[in-house]
C-alpha positions in Angstrom: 15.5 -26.3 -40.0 15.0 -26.9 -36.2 11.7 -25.5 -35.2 11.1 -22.9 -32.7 10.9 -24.2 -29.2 7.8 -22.7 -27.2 8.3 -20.5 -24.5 7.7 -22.8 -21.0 3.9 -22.3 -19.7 5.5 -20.4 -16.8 6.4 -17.4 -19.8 3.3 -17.8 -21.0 0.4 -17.8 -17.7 0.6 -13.7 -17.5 0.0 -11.0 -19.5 1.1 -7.6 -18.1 2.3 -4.2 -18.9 4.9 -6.2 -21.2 2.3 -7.2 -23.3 1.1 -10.5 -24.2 3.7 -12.7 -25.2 1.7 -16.2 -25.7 2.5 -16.9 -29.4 6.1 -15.4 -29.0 9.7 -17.8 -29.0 12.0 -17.3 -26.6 13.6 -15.0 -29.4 10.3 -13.3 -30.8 9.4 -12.3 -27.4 12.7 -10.7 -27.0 12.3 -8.7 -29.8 8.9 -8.0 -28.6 10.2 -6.2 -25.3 13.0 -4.4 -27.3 10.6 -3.0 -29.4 7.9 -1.9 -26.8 10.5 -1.0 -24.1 13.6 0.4 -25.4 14.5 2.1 -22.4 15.6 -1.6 -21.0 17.8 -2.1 -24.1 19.6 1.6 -24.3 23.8 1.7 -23.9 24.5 5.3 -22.2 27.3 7.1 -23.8 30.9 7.5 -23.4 33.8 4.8 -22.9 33.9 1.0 -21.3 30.0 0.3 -21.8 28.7 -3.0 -22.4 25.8 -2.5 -25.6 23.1 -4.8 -26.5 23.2 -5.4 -30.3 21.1 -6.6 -32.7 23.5 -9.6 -34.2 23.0 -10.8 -38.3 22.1 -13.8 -37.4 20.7 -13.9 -33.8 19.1 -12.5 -30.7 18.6 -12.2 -27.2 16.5 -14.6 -25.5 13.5 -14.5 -22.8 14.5 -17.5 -20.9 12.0 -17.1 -18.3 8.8 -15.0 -16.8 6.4 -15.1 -14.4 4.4 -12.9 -12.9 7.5 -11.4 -10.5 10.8 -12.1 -12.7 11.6 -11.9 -16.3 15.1 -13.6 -17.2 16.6 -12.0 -20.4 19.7 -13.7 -22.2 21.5 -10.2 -24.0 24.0 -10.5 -26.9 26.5 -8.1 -26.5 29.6 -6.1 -27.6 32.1 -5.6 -25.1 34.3 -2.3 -24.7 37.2 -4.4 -26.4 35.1 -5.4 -29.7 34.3 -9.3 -28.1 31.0 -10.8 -28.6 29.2 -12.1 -25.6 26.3 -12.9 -23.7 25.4 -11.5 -20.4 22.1 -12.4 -18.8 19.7 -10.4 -16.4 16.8 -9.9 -14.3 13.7 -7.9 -14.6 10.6 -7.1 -13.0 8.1 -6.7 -15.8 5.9 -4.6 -13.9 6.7 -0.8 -13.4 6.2 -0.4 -9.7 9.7 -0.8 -8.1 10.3 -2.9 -4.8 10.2 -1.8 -1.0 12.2 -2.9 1.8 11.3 -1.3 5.1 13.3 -0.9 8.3 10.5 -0.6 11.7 11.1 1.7 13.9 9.7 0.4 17.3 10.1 3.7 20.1 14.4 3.9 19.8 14.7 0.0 18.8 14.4 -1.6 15.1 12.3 -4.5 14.8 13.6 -7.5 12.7 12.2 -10.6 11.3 14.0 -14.0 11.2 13.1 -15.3 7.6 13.8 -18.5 5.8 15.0 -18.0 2.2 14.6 -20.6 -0.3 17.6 -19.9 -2.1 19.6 -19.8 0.6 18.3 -22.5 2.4 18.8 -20.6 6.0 17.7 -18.6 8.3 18.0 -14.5 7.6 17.3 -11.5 10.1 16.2 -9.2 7.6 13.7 -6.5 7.4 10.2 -6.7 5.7 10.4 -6.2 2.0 8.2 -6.9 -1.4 8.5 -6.8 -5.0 6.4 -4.1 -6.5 2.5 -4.6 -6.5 0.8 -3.2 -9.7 -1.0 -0.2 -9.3 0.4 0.4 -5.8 2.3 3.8 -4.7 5.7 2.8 -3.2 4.5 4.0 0.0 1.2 1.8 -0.1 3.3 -1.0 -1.1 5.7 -0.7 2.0 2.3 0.1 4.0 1.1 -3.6 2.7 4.7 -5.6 3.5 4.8 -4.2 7.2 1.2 -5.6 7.8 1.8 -8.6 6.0 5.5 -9.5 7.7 4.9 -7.8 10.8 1.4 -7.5 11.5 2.2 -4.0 12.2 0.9 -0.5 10.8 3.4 2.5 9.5 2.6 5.7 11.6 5.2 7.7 9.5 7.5 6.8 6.9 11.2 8.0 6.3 12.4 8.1 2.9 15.9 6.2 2.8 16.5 6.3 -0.8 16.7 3.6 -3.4 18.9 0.6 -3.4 20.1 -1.9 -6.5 21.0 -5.1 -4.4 22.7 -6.8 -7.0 24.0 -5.3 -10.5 25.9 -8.3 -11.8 21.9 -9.5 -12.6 19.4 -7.5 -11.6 18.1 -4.6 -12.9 15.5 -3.9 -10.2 15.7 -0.8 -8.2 14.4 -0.8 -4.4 12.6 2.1 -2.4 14.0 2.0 0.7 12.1 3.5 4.0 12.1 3.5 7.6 8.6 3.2 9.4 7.8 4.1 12.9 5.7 1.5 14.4 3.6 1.4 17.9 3.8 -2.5 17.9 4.6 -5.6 16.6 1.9 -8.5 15.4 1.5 -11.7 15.1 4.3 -12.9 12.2 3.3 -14.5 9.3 4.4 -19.1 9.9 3.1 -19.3 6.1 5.5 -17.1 5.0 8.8 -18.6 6.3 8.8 -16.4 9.3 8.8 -17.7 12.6 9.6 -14.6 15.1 10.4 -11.0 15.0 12.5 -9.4 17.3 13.3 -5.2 18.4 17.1 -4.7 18.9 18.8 -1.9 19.8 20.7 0.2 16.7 24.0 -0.3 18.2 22.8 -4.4 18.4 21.8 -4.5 15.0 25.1 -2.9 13.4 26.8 -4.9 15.5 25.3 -8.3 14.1 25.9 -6.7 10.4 29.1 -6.3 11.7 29.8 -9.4 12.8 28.0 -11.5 9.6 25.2 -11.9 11.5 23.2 -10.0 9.4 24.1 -10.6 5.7 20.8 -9.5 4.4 21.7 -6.7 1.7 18.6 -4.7 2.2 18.9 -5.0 5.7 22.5 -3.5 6.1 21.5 -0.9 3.4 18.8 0.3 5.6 20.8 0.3 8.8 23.5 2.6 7.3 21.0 5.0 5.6 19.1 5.4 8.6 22.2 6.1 11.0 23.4 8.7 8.2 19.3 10.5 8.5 20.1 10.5 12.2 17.5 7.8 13.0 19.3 6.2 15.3 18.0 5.7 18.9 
């Protein structure tokens, strides 16, 4: 028989509200999460769902985790009877996401960011993955001061936003936030200048690719459609 692998160190440095998953396989701890949050494994009813099941003679996987992203590997039955595997992304902790769009006076503030897994430049708003035991308000409060150097003086709820379901399961609060100024932006953090453009300016960019940012276009269009728009 070929012995369990080990979950990588990077599964195993953190313990949160998923529970502690150091002696677990990449299989055990799968079984682990669907037995202490079923809620992530449930198939609503009715016709053309995709349901995770339980298979004879094997099992989802946890292929990854640290302390932002779990990576699940999910066996599944297909509408049409196939067998399958479909993999996703998690947050393990409970506190969703943020994404915030400034408002400075009738002008939106936005940040030129360098993503990693892009490997360019993005104008994008500020935005966070959930901080434990953080209100989603607090959270947003926290992004704007650490992207922007700037402090919310009202927030506008803009709804919630999944920015990708082919993967990931993550819902995002979105918000607007009037603002009084702009800081000093963050260098360590990949930013290197933030800039207020009109609305019309920023739709236009969005328009014209020049904003590709999901979140960021999200934001724009919700905002226009609360009647934020300068």
């Amino acid at each position: 028989m070929t012995p369990a692998v080990p979950l990588p160190r990077s599964l195993l440095a953190l313990t949160t509200d998923v529970g502690d998953l150091m002696d677990h396989t990449p299989e055990s701890a799968y079984a682990h999460l669907r037995d202490t949050h079923p809620a992530w494994f449930a198939t609503p009813s009715g016709d053309g769902t995709i349901s995770i099941m339980r298979w004879p003679m094997t099992e989802g996987q946890v292929i990854y985790r640290d302390q932002w992203w779990m990576l699940l590997q999910d066996p599944v039955v297909f509408p049409d009877g196939q067998h399958g595997r479909y993999l996703r992304m998690l947050a393990p902790q409970p506190e969703p996401g943020v994404a915030v769009l400034p408002l400075l006076g009738s002008d939106v503030v936005l940040i030129e960011h360098f993503r990693h897994a892009t490997r360019a430049w993005h104008w994008e708003i500020p935005r966070g993955g959930g901080t434990a035991g953080l209100a989603d308000k607090d959270n947003a409060a926290k992004e704007l001061k650490e992207e922007l150097g700037s402090a919310p003086r009202e927030f506008i709820e803009l709804g919630t936003l999944h920015p990708d379901t082919g993967i990931l399961a993550q819902a995002v609060a979105l918000y607007a936030a009037r603002i009084d100024e702009v800081g000093k932006v963050p260098l360590s953090e990949g930013i290197r200048r933030a800039r207020a453009f009109t609305f019309t300016e920023a739709e236009r960019m969005a328009g014209q690719g020049l904003i590709t940012d999901a979140f960021t276009i999200a934001a724009l269009f919700r905002a226009r459609q609360a009647g934020l728009a300068g």
